[in-house]
Every structure is written in C-alpha cells, then in structure tokens.
C-alpha positions, 0 to 999 in steps of 0.5 A: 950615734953608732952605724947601727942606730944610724942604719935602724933610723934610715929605715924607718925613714923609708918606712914613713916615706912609703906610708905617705906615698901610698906604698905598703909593700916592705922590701925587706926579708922578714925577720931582719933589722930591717924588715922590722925598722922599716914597719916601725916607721911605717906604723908611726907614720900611720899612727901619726896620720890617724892623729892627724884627721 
C-alpha cells in the first residue's frame, strides 16, 4: 500500500470518528484529498449507523 492510499484511509478514519462523536465540521479545505476522504468516512459511518437502527 502506497503513502497516498495510507493517508486517504487515515482520513476517512477521522472522518467516521467524528460521525460517531457527534462532530459534523470537516477541518479540511474543500477541494482536497482530504477534504473529500474525510466525508467519505463520515457519510460511511452515517450510512452504517442508518443500517444499524
């Protein structure tokens, strides 16, 4: 696994994290890798807790 695919998942770990403690605001620029891989794992987590209940 490549530094990029490495750094992509962190994010969308910080993502899920905030989702489950209740924190909505993306600390990252719109636009950037980051930015989107952390809503990535937000709306994954948000999708799994949907499924969930």
């Amino acid at each position: 696994m490549g530094l990029h695919d490495e750094t992509a998942e962190r994010f969308e770990r910080e993502g899920r994290r905030a989702y489950r403690d209740g924190k909505a605001g993306n600390p990252y620029r719109a636009g950037t890798m980051a930015h989107n891989r952390w809503a990535k794992g937000f709306m994954d987590a948000r999708h799994e807790a949907g499924k969930a209940a």
